[in-house]
N, C-alpha and C positions, 0 to 999 in steps of 0.2 A: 319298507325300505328305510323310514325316515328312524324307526326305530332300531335295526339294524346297525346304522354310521352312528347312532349316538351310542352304543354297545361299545361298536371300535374304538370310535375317539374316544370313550371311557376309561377302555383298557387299555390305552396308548398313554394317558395323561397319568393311570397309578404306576404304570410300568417306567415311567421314567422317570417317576418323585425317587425310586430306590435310589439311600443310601451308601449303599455297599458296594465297594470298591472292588471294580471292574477290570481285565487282563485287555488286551489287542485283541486275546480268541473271544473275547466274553465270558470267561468262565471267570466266574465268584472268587473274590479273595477271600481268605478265611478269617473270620468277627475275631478270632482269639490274636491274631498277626496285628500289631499296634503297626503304623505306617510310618517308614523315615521319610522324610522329604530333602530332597536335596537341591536346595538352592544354589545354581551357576551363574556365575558372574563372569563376562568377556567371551572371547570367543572360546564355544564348549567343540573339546574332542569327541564328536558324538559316537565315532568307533566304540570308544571309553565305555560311553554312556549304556550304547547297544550291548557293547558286553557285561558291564554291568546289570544292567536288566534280564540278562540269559541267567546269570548266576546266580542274583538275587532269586530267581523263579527256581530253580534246583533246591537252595538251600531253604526254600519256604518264606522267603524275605518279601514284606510288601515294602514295595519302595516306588517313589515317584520323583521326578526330574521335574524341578523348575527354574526356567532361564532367566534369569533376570537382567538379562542386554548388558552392553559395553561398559558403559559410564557408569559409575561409580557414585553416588549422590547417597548426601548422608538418609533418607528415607528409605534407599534403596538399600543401605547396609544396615539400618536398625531391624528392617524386614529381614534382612538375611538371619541377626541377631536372634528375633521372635523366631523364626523358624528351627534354628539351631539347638534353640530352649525348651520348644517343644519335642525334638526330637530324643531330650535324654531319657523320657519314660520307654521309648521306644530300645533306644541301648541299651537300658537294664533289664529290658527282655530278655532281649536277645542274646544280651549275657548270660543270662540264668539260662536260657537253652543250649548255648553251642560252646561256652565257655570265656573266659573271663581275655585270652586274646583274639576272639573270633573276629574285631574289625580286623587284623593284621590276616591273619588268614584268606579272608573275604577279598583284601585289596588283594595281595597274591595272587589269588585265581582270578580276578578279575584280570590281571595287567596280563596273565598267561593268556587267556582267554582273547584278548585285546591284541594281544602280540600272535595269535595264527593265524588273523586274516588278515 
């Protein structure tokens, strides 16, 4: 028995070191997808958001939402900064895959997507 739970908690503790970024279903994002992060400041339209996240998953987009509350403090927008900087290797992916206006595209169907429910 005593052997058995240290098996579990064994595979329980490598199973959740995994790196790799994770859907709502669980299913695996794919290693080749560089991840945008979207940093929100103030109150976020989360309809927005939801439909973004529907669209992003269609078009093969790893992307993740992070809130970063009301107030506005200068750590809180250098943070916004660093994130926005890391996210340009991620745009010229993205580029090279769906083309060179594909953010303008992306918002499109997202606002459509946003605007039927």
């Amino acid at each position: 028995m005593k052997k058995m739970l240290i098996l579990v908690v064994g595979f329980l503790l490598t199973a959740c070191s995994s790196e790799q970024g994770v859907t709502k279903k669980g299913l695996a994002m794919s290693d080749e997808a560089p991840l945008i992060t979207k940093h929100i400041m103030g109150k976020p339209n989360m309809h927005y958001f939801d439909a973004e996240k529907r669209v992003a998953k269609r078009w093969g987009i790893n992307i993740k939402h992070q809130f970063g509350g009301c107030v506005v403090t200068p750590e809180k927008a250098k943070e916004k900064k660093a994130v926005e900087d890391k996210n340009q290797e991620a745009y010229l992916y993205y580029e090279k895959k769906f083309g060179k206006d594909w953010q303008t595209k992306f918002k499109e169907e997202v606002k459509e997507e946003s605007n039927q429910k």
